[in-house]
Short mmCIF file of the C-alpha atoms (twelve columns), coordinates in Angstrom:
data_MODEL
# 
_entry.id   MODEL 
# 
loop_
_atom_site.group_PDB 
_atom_site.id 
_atom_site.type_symbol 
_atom_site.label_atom_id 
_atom_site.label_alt_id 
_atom_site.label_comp_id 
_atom_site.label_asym_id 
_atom_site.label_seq_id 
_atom_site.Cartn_x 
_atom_site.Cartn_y 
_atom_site.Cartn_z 
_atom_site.pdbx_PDB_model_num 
ATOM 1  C CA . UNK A 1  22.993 53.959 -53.621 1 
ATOM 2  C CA . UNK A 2  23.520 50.349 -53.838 1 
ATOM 3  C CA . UNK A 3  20.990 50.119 -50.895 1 
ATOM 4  C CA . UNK A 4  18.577 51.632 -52.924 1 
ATOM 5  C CA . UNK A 5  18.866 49.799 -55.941 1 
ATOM 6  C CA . UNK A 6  18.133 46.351 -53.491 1 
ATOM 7  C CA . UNK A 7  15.243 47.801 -52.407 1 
ATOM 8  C CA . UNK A 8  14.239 48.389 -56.195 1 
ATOM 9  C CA . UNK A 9  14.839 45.148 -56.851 1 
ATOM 10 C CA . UNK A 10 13.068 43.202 -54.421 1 
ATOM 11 C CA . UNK A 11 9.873  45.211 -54.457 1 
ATOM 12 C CA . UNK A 12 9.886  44.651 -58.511 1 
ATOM 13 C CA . UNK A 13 10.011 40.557 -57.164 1 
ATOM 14 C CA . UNK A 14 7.420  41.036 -54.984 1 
ATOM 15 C CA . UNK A 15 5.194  42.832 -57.282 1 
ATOM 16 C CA . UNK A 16 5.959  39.815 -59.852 1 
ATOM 17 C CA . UNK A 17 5.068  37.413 -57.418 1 
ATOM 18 C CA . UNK A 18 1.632  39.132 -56.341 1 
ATOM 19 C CA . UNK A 19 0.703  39.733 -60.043 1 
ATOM 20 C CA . UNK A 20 1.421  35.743 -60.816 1 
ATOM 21 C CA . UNK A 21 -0.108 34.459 -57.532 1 
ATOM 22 C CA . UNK A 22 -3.182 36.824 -57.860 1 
ATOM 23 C CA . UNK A 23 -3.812 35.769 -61.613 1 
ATOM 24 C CA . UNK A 24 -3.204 32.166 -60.295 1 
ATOM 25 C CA . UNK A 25 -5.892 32.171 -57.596 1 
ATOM 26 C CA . UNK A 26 -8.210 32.853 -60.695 1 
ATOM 27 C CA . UNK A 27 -8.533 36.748 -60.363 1 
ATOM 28 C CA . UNK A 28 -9.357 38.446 -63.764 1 
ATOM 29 C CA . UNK A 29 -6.498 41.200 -64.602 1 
ATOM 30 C CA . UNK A 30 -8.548 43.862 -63.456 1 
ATOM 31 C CA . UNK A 31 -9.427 42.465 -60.301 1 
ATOM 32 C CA . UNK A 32 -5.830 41.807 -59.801 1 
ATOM 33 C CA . UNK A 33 -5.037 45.382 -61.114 1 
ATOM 34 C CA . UNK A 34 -7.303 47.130 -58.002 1 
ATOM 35 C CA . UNK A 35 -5.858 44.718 -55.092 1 
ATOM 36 C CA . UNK A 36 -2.118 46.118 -56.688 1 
ATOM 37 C CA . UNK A 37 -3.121 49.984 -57.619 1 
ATOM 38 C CA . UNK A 38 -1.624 49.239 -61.140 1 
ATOM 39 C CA . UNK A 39 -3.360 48.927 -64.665 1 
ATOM 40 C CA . UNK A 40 -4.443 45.557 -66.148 1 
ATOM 41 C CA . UNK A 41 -1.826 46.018 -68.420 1 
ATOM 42 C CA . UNK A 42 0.674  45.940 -65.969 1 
ATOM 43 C CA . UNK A 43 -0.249 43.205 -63.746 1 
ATOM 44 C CA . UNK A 44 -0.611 41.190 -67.376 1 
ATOM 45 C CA . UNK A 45 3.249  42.139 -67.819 1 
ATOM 46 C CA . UNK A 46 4.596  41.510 -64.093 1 
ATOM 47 C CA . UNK A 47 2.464  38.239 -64.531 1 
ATOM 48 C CA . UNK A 48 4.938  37.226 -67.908 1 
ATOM 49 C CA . UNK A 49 8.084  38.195 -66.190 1 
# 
């Protein structure tokens, strides 16, 4: 179980990084949203965490 719960973790960090490196590279939310599979909204929340 703990294996699994480091696995959760670091793909959450990676999707954080993406969403901020994406949006930093000067892709709109919604662009960054299709290269992810995820809503806007969500990359706009990975992005402020």
């Amino acid at each position: 179980m703990a294996a699994l719960d480091e696995q959760q973790r670091n793909v959450a960090a990676v999707s954080r990084q993406a969403a901020r490196h994406l949006r930093e590279i000067g892709l709109t939310g919604v662009d960054a949203a299709t290269v992810l599979g995820v809503s806007a909204q969500r990359v706009s929340q990975l992005a402020k965490s």
